[in-house]
C-alpha positions as CSV (number, residue, x, y, z in Angstrom):
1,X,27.5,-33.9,-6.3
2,X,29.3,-36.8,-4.2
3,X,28.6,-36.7,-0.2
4,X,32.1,-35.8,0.6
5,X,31.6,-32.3,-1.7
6,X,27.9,-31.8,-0.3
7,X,28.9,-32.1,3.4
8,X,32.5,-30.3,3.0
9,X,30.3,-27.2,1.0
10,X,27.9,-27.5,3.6
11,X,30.1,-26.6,6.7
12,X,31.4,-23.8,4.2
13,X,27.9,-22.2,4.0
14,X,26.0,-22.5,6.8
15,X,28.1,-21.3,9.6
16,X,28.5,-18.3,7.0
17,X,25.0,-18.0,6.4
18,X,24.3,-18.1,10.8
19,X,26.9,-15.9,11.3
20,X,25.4,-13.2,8.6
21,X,22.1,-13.9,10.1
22,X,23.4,-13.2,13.6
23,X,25.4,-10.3,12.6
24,X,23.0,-8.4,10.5
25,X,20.4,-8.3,13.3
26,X,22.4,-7.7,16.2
27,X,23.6,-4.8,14.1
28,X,26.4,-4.6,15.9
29,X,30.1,-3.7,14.4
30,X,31.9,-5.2,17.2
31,X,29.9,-8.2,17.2
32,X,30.1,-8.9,13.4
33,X,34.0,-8.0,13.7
34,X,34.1,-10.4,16.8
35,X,32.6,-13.8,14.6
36,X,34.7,-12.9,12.0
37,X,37.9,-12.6,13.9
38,X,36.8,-15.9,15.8
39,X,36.0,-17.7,12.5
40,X,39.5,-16.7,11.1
41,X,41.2,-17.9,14.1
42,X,39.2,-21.4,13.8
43,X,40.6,-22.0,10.4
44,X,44.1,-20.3,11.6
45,X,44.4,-22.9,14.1
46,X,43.5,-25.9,12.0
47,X,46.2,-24.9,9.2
48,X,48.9,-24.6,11.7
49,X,47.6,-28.1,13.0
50,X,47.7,-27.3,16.6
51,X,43.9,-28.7,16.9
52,X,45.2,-32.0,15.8
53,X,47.4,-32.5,18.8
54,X,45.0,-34.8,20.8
55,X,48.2,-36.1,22.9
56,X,48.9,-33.0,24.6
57,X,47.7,-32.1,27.6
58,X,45.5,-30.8,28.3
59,X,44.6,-30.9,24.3
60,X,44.7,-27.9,22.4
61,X,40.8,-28.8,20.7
62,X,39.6,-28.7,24.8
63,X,41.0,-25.2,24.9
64,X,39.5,-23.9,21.9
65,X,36.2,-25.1,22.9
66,X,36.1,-23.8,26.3
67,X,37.8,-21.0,24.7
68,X,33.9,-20.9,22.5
69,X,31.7,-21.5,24.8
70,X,33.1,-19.0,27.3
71,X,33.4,-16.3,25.1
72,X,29.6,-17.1,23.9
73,X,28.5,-17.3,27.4
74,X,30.6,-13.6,27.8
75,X,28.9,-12.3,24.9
76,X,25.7,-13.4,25.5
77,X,25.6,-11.6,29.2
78,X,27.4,-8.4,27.7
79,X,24.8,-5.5,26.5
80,X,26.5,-6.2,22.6
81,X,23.3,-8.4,22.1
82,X,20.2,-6.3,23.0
83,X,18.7,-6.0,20.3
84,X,18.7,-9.5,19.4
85,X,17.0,-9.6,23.0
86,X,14.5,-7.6,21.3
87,X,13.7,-9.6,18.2
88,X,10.0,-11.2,18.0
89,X,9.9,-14.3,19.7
90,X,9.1,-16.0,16.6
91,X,12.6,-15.2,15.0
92,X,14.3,-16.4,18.2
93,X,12.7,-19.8,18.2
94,X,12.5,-20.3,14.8
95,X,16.1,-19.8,14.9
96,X,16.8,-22.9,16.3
97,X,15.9,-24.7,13.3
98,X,19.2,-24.1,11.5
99,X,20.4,-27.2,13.8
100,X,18.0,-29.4,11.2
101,X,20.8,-29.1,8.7
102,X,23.4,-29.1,10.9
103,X,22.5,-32.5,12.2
104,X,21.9,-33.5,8.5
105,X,25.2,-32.8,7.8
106,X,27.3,-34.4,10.8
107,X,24.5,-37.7,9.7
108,X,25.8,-37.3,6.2
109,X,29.2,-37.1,7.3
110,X,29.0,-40.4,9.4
111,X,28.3,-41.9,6.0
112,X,31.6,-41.2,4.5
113,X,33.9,-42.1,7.6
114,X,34.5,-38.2,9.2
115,X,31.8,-37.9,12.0
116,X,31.7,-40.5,14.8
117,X,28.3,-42.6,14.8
118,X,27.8,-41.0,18.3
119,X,27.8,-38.2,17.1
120,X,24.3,-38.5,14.9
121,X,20.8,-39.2,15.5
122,X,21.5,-43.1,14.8
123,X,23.8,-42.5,18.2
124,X,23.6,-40.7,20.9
125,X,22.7,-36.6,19.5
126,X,19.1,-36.0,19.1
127,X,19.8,-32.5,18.6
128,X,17.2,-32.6,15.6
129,X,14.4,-32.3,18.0
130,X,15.3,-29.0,18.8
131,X,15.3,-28.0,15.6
132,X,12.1,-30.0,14.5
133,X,10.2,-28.6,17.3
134,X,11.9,-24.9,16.4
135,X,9.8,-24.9,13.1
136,X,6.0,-26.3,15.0
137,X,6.3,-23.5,17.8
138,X,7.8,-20.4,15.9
139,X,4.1,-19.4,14.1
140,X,2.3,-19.5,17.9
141,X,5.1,-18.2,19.5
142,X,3.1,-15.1,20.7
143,X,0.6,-17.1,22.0
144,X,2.4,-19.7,24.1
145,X,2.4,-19.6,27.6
146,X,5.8,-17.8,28.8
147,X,6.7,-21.1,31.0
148,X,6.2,-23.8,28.2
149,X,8.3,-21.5,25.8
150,X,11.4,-21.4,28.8
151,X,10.9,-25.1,29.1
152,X,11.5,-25.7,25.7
153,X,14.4,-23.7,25.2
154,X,15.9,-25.6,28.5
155,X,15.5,-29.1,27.2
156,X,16.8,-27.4,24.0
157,X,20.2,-26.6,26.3
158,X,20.3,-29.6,27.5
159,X,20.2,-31.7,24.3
160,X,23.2,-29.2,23.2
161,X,25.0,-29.6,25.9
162,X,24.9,-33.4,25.8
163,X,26.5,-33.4,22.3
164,X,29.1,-31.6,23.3
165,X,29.7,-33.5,26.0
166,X,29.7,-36.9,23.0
167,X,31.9,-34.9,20.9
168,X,34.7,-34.3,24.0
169,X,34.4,-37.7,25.4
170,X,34.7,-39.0,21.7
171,X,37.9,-36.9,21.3
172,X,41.3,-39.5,21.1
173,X,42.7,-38.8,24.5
174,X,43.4,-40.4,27.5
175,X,40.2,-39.3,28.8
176,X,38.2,-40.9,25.8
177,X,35.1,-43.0,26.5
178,X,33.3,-43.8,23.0
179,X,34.6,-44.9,20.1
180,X,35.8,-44.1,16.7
181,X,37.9,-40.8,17.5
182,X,36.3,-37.7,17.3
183,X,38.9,-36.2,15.1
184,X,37.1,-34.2,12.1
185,X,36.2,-30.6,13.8
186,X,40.4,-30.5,13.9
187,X,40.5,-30.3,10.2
188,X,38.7,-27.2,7.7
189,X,35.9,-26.3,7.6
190,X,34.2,-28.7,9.7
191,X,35.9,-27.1,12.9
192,X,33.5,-24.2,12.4
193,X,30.7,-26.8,13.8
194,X,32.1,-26.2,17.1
195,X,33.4,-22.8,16.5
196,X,30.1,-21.2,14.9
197,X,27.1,-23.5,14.9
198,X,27.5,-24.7,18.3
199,X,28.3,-21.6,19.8
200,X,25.3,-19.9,17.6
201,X,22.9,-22.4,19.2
202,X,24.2,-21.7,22.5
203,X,24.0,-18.2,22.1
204,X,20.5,-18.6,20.9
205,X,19.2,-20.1,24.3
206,X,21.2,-17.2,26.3
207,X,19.0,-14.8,24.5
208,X,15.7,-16.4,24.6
209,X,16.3,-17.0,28.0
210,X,17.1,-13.2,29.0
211,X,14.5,-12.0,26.8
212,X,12.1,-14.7,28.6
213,X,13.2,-13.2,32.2
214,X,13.3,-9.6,31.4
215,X,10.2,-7.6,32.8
216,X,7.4,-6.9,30.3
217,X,6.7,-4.0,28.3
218,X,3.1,-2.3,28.7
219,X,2.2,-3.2,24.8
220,X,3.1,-7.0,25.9
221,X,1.0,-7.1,28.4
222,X,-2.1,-6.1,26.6
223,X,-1.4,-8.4,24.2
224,X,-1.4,-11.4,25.8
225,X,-4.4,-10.1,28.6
């Protein structure tokens, strides 16, 4: 299998396989309805072209990824997502570390011309870490001290939030600081990076962080006294 097939079936299955993971244990309808609808409209968009229209203003790939992130931050303050709240703290951590292969993948991509070098760890995303440090702290997560386990999952935010801030500075408008263009996540399937596996990483540091903050059930406080 040539790169071009391996990274182009990569962005096919693994925003699939997070948003199957995320669906099935929320066990929500609406939820699982919600990704699917947003995924649909992702690819929707990126047939019609619209996305590609980096001359507009403001451009139409800004929209759709305020469009995302709002939406996630919505979703992830709205009651649709107790019971992931609820899931072990292992499982939410541990979750994190789909962003390994994500960030193998945009790496792998860089190789063949569609990512920006920016955009990988030989640039300016060390994203990886998150996911890395995802896999050492998932086995003791009931054991770590609430504070180092919020701390993580901050520096975690921030790394995300710093490569989405490469990706929109990176994008060809007037507005663009690094260079080459930014242009890939307007074309299918790799604009379900932004739409899925950004927004499912995001989404994954609003829950930790409200399951971190919520009050503490009797049966967790005799475990860790």
């Amino acid at each position: 299998m040539n790169v071009h097939a391996f990274v182009y079936l990569g962005f096919v299955i693994l925003p699939v396989a997070v948003a199957i993971a995320i669906s099935w244990a929320s066990r929500s309808v609406a939820l699982t309805f919600s990704i699917l609808a947003w995924m649909l409209i992702a690819a929707g968009l990126v047939r019609s072209g619209v996305l590609s229209h980096f001359d507009s203003t403001p451009p139409p790939m800004a929209l759709f990824l305020l469009a995302g992130l709002g939406g996630t931050i919505a979703l992830g303050s709205s009651r649709s997502i107790s019971r992931l709240i609820e899931l072990p703290l292992a499982m939410l951590i541990g979750f994190q570390a789909f962003r390994i292969v994500v960030e193998i993948l945009i790496h792998k991509s860089s190789t063949v011309g569609l990512a920006p070098p920016q955009m990988t760890w030989s640039g300016y995303n060390f994203d990886i870490a998150t996911g890395l440090t995802a896999l050492l702290l998932a086995p003791f997560a009931g054991s770590l001290p609430r504070w180092l386990i919020l701390l993580w999952n901050s520096l975690g935010l921030a790394l995300l939030l710093v490569v989405i801030g490469i990706a929109a500075v990176s994008f060809p408008t007037r507005l663009q600081l690094l260079h080459p263009d930014n242009r890939w996540p307007a074309f299918f399937p790799y604009v379900w990076l932004p739409a899925i596996l950004v927004t499912a990483a995001l989404l994954g540091h609003i829950v930790l962080f409200r399951r971190l903050t919520r009050k503490l059930t009797p049966a967790e406080i005799a475990v860790r006294s």
